[in-house]
Backbone atoms as SQL, in Angstrom:
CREATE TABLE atoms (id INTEGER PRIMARY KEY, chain TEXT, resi INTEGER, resn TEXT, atom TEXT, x REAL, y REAL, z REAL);
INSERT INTO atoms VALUES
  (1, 'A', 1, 'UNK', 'N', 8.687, -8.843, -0.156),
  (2, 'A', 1, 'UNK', 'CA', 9.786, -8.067, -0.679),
  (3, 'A', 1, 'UNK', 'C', 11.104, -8.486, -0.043),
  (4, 'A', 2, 'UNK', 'N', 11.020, -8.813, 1.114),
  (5, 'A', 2, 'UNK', 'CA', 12.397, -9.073, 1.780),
  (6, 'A', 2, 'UNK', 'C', 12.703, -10.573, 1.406),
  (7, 'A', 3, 'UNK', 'N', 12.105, -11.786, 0.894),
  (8, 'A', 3, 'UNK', 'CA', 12.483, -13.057, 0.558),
  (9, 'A', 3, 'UNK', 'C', 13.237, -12.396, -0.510),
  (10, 'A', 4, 'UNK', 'N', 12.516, -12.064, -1.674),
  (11, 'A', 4, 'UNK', 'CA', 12.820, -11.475, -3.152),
  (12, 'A', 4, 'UNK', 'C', 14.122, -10.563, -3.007),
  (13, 'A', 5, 'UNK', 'N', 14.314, -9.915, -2.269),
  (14, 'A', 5, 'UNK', 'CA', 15.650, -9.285, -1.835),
  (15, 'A', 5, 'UNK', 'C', 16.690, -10.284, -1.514),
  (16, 'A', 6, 'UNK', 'N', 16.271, -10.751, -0.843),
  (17, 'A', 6, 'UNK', 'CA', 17.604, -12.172, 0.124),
  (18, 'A', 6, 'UNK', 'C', 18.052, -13.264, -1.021),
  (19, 'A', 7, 'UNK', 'N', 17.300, -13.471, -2.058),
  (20, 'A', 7, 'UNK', 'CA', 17.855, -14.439, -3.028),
  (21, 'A', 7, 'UNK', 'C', 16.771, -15.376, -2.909),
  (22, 'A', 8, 'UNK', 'N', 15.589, -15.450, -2.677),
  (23, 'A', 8, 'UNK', 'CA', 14.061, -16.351, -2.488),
  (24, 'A', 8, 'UNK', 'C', 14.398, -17.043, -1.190),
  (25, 'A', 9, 'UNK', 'N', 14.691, -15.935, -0.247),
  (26, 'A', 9, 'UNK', 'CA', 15.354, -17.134, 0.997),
  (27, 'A', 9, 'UNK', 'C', 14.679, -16.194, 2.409),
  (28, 'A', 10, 'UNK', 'N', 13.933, -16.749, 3.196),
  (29, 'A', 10, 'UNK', 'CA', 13.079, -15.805, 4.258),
  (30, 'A', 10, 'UNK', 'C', 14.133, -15.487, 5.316),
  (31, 'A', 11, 'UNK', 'N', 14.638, -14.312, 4.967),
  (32, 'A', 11, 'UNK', 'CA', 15.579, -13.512, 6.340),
  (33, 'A', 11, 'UNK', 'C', 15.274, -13.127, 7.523),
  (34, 'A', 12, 'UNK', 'N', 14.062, -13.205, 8.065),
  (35, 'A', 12, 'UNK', 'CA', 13.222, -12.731, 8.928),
  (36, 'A', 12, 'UNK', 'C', 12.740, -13.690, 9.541),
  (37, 'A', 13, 'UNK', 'N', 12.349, -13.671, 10.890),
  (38, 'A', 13, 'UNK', 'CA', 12.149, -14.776, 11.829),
  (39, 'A', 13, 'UNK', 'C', 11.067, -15.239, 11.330),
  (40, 'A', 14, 'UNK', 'N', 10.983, -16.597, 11.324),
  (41, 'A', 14, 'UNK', 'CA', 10.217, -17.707, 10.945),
  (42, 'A', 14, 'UNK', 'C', 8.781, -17.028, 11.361),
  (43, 'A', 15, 'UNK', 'N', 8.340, -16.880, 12.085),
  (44, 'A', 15, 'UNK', 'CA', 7.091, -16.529, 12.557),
  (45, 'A', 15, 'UNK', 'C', 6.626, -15.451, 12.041),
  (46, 'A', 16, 'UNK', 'N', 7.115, -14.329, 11.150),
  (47, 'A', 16, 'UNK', 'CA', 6.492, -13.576, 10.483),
  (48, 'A', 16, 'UNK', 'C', 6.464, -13.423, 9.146),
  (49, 'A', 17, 'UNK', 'N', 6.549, -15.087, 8.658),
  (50, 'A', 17, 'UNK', 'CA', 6.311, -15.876, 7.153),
  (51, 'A', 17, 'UNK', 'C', 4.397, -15.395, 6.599),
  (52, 'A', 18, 'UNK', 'N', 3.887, -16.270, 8.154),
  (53, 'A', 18, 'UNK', 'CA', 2.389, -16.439, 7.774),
  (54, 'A', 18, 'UNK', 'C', 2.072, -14.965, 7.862),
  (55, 'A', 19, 'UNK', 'N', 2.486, -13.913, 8.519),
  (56, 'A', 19, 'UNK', 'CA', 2.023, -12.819, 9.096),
  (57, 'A', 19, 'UNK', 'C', 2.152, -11.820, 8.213),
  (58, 'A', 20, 'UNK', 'N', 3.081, -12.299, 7.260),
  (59, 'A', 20, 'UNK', 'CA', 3.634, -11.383, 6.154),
  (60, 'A', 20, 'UNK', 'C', 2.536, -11.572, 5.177),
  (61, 'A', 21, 'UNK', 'N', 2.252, -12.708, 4.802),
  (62, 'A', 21, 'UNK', 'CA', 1.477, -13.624, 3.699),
  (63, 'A', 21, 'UNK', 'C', 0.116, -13.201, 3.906),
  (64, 'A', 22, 'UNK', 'N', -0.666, -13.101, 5.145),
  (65, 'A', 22, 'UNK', 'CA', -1.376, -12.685, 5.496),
  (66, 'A', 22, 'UNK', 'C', -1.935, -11.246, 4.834),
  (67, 'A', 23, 'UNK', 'N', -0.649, -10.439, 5.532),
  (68, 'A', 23, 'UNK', 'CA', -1.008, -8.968, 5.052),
  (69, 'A', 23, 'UNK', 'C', -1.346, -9.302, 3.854),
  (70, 'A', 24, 'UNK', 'N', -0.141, -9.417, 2.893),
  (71, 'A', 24, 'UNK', 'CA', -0.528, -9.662, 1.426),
  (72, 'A', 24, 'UNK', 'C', -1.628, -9.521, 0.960),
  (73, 'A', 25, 'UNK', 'N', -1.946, -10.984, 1.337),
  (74, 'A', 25, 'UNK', 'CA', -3.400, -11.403, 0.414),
  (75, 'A', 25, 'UNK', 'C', -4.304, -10.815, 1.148),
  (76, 'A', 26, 'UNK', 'N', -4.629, -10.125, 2.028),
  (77, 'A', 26, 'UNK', 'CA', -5.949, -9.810, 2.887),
  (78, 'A', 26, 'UNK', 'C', -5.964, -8.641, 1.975),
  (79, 'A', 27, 'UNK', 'N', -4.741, -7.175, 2.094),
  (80, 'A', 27, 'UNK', 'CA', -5.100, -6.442, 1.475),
  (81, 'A', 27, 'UNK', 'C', -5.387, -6.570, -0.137),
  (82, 'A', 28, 'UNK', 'N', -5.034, -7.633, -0.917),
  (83, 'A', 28, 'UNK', 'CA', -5.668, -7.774, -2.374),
  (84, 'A', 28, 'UNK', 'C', -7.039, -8.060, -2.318),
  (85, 'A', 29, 'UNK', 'N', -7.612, -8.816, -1.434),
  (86, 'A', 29, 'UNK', 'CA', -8.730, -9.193, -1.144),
  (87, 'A', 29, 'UNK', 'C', -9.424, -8.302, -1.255),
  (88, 'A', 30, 'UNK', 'N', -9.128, -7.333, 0.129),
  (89, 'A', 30, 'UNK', 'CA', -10.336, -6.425, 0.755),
  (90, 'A', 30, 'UNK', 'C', -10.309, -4.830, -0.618),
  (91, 'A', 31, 'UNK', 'N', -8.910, -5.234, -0.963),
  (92, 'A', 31, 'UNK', 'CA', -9.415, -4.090, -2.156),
  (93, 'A', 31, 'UNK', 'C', -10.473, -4.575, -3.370),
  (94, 'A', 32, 'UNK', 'N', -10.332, -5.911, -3.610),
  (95, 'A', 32, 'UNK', 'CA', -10.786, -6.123, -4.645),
  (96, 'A', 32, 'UNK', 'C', -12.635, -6.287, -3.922),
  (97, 'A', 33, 'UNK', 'N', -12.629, -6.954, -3.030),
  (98, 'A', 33, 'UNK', 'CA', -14.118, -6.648, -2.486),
  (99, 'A', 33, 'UNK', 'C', -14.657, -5.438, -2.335),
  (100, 'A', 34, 'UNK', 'N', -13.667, -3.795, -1.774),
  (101, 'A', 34, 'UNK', 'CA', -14.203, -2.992, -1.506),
  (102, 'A', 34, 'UNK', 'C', -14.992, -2.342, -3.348),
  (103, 'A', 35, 'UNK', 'N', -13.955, -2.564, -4.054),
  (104, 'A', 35, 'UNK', 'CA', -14.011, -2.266, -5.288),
  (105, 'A', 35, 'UNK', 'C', -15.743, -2.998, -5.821),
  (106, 'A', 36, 'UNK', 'N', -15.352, -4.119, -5.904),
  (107, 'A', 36, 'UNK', 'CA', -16.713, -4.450, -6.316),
  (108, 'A', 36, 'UNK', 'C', -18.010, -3.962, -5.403),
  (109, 'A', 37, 'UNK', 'N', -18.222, -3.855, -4.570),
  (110, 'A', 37, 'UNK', 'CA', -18.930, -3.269, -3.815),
  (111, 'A', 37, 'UNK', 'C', -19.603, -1.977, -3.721),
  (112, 'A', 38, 'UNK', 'N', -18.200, -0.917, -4.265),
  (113, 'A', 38, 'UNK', 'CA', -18.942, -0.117, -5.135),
  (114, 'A', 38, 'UNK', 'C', -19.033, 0.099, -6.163),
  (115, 'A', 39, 'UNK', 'N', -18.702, -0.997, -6.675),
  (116, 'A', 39, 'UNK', 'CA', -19.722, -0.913, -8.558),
  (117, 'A', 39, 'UNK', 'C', -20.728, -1.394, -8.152),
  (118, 'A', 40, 'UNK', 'N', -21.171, -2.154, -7.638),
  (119, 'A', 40, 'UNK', 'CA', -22.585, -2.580, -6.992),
  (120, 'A', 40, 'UNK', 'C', -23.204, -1.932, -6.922),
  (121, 'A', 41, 'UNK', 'N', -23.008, -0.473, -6.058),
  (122, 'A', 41, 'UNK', 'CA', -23.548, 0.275, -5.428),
  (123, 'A', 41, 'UNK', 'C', -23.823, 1.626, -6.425),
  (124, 'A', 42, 'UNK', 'N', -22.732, 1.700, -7.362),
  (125, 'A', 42, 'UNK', 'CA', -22.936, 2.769, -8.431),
  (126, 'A', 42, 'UNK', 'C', -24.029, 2.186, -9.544),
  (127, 'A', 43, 'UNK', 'N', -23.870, 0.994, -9.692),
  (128, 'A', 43, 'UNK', 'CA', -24.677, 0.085, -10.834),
  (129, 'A', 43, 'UNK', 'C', -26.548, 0.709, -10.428),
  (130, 'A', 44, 'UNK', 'N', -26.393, 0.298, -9.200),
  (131, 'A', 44, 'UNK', 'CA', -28.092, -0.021, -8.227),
  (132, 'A', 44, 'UNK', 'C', -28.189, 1.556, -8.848),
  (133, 'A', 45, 'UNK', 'N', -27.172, 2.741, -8.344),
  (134, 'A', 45, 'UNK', 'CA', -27.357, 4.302, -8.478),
  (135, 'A', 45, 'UNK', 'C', -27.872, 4.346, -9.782),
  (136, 'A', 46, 'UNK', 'N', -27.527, 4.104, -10.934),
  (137, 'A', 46, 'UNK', 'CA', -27.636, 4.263, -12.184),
  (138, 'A', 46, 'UNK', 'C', -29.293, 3.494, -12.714),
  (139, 'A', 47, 'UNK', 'N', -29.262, 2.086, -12.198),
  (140, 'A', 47, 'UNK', 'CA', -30.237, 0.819, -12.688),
  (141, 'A', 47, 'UNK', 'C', -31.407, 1.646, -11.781),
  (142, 'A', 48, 'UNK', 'N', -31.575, 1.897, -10.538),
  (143, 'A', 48, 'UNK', 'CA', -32.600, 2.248, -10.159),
  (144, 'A', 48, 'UNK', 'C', -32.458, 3.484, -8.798),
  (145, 'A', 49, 'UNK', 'N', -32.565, 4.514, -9.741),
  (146, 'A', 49, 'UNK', 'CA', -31.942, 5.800, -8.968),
  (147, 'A', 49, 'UNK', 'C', -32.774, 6.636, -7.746),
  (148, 'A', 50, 'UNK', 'N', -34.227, 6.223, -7.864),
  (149, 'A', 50, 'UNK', 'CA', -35.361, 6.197, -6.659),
  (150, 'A', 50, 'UNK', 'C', -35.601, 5.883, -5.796),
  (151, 'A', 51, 'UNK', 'N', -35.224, 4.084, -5.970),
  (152, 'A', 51, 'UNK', 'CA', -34.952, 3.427, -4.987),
  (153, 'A', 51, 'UNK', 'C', -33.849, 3.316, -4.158),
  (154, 'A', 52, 'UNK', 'N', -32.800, 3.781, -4.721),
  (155, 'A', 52, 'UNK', 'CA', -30.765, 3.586, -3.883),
  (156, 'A', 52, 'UNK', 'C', -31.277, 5.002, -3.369),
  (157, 'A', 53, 'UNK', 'N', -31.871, 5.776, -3.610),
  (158, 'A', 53, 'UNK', 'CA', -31.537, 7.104, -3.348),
  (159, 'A', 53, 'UNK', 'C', -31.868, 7.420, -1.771),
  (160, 'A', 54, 'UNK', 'N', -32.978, 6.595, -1.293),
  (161, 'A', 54, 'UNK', 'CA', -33.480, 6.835, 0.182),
  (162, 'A', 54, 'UNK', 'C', -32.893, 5.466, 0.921),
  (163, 'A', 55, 'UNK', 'N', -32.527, 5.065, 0.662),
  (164, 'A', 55, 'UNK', 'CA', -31.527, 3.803, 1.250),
  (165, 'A', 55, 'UNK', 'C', -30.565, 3.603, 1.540),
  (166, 'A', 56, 'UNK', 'N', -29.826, 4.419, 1.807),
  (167, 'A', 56, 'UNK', 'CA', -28.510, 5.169, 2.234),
  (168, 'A', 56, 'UNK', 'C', -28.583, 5.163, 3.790),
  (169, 'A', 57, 'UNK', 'N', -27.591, 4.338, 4.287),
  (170, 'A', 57, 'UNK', 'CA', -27.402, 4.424, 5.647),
  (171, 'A', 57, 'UNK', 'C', -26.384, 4.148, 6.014),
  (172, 'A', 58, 'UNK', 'N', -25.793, 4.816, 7.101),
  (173, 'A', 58, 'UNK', 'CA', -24.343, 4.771, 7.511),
  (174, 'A', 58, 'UNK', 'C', -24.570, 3.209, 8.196),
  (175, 'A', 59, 'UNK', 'N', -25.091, 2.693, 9.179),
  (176, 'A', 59, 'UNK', 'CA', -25.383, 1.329, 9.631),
  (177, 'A', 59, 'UNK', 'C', -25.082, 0.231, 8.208),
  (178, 'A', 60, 'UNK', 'N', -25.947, 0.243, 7.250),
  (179, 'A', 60, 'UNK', 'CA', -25.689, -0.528, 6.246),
  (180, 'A', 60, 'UNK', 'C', -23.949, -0.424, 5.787),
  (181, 'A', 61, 'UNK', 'N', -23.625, 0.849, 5.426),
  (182, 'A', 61, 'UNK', 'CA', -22.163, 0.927, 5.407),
  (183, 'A', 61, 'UNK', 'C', -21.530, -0.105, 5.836),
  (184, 'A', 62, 'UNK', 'N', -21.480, 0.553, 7.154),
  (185, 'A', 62, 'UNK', 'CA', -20.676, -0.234, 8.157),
  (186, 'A', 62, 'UNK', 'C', -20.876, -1.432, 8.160),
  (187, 'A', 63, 'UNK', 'N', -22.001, -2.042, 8.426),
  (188, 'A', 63, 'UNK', 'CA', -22.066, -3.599, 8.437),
  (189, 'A', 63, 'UNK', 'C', -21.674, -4.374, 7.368),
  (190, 'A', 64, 'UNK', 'N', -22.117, -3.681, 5.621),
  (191, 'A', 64, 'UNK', 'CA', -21.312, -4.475, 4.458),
  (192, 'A', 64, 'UNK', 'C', -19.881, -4.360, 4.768),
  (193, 'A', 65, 'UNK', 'N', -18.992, -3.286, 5.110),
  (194, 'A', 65, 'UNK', 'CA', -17.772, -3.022, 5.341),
  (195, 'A', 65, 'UNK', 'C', -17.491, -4.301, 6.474),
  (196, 'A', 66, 'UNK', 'N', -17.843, -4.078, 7.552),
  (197, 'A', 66, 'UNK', 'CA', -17.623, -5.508, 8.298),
  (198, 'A', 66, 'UNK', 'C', -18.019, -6.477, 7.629),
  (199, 'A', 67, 'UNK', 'N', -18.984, -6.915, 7.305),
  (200, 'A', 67, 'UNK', 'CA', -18.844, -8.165, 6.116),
  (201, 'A', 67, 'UNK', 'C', -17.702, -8.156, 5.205),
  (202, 'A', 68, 'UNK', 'N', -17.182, -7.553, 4.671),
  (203, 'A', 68, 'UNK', 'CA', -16.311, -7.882, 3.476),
  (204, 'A', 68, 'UNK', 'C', -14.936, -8.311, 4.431),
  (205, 'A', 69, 'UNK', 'N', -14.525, -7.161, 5.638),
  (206, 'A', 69, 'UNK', 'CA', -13.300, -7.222, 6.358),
  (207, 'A', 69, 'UNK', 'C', -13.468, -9.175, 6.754),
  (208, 'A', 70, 'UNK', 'N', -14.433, -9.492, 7.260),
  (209, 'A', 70, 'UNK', 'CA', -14.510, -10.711, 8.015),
  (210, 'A', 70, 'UNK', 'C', -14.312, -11.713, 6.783),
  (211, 'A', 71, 'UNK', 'N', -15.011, -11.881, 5.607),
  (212, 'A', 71, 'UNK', 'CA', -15.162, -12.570, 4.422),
  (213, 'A', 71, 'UNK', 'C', -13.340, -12.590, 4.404),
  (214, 'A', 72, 'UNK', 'N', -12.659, -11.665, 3.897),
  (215, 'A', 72, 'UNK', 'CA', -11.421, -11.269, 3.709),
  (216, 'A', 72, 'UNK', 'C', -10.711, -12.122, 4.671),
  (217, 'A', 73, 'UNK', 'N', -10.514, -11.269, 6.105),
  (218, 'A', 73, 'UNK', 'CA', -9.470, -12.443, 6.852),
  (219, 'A', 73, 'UNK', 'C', -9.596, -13.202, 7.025),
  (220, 'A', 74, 'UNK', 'N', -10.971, -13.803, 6.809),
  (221, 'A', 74, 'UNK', 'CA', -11.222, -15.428, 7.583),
  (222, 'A', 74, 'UNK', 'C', -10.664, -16.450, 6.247),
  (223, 'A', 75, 'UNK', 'N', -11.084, -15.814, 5.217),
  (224, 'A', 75, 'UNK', 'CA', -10.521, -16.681, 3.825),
  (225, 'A', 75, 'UNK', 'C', -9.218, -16.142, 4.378),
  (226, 'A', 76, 'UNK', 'N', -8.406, -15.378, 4.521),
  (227, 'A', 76, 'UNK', 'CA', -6.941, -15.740, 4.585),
  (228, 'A', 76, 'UNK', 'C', -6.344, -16.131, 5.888),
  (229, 'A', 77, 'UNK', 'N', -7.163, -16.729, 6.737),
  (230, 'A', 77, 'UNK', 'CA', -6.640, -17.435, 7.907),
  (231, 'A', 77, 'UNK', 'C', -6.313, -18.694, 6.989),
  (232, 'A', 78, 'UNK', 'N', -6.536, -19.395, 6.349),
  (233, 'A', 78, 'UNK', 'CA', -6.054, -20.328, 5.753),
  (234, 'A', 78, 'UNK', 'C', -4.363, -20.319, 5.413),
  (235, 'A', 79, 'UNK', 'N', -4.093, -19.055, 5.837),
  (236, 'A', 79, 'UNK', 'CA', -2.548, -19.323, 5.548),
  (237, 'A', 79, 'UNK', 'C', -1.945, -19.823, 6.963),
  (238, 'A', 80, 'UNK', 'N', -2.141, -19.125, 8.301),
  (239, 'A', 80, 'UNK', 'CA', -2.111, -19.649, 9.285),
  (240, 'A', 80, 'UNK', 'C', -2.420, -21.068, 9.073),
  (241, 'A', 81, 'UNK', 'N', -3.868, -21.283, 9.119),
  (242, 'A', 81, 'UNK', 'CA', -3.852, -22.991, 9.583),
  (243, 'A', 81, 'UNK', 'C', -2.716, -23.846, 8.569),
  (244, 'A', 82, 'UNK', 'N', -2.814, -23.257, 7.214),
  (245, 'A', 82, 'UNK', 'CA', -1.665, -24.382, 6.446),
  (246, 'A', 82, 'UNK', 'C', -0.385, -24.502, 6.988),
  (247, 'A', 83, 'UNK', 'N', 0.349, -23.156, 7.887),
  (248, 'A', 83, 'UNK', 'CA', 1.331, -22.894, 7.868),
  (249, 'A', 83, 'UNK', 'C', 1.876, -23.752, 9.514),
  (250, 'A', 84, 'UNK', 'N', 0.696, -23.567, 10.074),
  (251, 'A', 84, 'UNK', 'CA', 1.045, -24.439, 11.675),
  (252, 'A', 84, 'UNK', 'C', 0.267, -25.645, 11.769),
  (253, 'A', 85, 'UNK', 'N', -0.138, -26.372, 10.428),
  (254, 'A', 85, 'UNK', 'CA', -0.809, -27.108, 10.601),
  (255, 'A', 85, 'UNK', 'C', 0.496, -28.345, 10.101),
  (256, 'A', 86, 'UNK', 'N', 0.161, -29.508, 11.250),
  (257, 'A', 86, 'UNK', 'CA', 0.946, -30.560, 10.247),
  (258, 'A', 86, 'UNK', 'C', 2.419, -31.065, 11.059),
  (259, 'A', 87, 'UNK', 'N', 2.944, -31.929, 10.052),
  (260, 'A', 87, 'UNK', 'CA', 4.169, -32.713, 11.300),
  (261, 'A', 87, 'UNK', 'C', 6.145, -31.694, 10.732),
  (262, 'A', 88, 'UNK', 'N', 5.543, -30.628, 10.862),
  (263, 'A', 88, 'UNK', 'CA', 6.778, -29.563, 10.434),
  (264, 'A', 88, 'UNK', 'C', 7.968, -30.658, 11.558),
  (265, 'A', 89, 'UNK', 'N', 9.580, -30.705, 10.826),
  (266, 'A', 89, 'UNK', 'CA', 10.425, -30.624, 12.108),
  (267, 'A', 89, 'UNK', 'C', 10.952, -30.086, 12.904),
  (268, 'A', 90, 'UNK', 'N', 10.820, -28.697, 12.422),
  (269, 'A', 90, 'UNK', 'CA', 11.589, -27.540, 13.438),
  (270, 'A', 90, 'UNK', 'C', 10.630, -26.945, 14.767),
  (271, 'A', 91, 'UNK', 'N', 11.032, -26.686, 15.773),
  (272, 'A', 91, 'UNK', 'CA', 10.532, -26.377, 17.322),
  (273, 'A', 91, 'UNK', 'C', 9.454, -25.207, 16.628),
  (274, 'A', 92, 'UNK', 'N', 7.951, -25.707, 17.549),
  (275, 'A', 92, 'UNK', 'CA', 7.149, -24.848, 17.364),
  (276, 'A', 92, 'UNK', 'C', 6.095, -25.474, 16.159),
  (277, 'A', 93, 'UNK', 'N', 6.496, -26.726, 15.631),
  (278, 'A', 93, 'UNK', 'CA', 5.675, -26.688, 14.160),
  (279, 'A', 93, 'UNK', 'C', 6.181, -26.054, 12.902),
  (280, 'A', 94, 'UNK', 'N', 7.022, -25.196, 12.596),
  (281, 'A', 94, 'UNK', 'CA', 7.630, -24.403, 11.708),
  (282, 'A', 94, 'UNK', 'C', 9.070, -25.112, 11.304),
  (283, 'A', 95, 'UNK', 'N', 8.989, -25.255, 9.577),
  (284, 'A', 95, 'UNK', 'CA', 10.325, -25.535, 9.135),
  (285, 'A', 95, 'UNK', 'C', 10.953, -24.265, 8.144),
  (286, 'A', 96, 'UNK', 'N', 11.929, -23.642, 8.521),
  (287, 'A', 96, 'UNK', 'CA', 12.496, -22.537, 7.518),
  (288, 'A', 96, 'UNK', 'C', 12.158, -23.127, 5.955),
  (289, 'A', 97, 'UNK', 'N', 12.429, -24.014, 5.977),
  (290, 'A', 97, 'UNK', 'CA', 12.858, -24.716, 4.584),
  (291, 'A', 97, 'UNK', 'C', 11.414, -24.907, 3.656),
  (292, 'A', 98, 'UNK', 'N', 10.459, -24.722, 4.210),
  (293, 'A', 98, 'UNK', 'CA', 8.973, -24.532, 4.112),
  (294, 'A', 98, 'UNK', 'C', 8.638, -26.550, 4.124),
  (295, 'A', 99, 'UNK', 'N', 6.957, -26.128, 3.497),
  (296, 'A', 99, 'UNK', 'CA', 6.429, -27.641, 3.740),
  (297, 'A', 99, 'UNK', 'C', 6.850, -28.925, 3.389),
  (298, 'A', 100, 'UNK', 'N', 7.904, -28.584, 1.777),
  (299, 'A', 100, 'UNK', 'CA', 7.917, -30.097, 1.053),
  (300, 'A', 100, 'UNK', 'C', 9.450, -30.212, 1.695),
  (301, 'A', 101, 'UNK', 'N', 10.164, -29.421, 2.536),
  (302, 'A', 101, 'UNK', 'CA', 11.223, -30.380, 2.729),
  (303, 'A', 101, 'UNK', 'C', 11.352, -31.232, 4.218),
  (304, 'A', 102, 'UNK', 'N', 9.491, -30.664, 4.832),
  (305, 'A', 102, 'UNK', 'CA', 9.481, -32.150, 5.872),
  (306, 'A', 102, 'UNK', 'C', 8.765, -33.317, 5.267),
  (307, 'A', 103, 'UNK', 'N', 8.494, -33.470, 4.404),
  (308, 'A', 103, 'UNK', 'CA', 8.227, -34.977, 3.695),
  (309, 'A', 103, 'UNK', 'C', 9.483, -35.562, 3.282),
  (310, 'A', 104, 'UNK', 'N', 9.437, -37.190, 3.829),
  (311, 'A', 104, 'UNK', 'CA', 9.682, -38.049, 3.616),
  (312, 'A', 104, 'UNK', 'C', 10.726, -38.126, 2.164),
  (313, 'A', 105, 'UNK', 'N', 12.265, -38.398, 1.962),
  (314, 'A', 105, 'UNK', 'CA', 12.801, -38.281, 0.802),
  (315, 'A', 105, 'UNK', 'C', 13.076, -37.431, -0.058),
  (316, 'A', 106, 'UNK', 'N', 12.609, -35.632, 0.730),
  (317, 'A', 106, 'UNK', 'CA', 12.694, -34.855, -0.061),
  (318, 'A', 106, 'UNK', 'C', 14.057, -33.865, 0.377),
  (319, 'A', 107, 'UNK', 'N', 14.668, -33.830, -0.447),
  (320, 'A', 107, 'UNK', 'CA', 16.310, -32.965, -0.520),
  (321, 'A', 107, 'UNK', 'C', 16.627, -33.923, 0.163);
């Protein structure tokens, strides 16, 4: 929201580009996993209502819930590694100007 405010231009210290991006996509993620997860879980309720019915455990909870959280950030650590990965020119690895204007001939 704050690039989109500034004129597509990151006003905010360089270092909370990836951190921002991060949030983002983790929370689209983990909603869209929590979501499917319980249609899963309503589907099984409906498809076989005998069997889901004594299988209910707070442990299982929790552990799919930690599965999805881990699935989630670890797929969006990929913004980190893209973002400090590589021959950036500005101090630290980081160019304001983002990735294509440390290649070679570009602007």
């Amino acid at each position: 929201m704050a690039e989109a405010a500034a004129g597509m231009t990151w006003p905010l210290p360089v270092v909370l580009c990836p951190v921002a991006n991060f949030c983002f996509y983790s929370s689209i993620y983990l909603s869209s996993l929590f979501l499917a997860a319980l249609s899963v879980q309503r589907y099984l309720g409906v498809a076989f209502p005998l069997w889901v019915q004594g299988r209910r455990h707070l442990g299982r909870v929790v552990a799919a819930s930690a599965a999805l959280w881990l699935l989630a950030c670890s797929h969006c650590c990929i913004v980190f590694a893209a973002h400090f990965h590589g021959g950036h020119s500005a101090p630290g690895g980081l160019d304001p100007r983002g990735p294509e204007a440390s290649r070679p001939g570009s602007l």
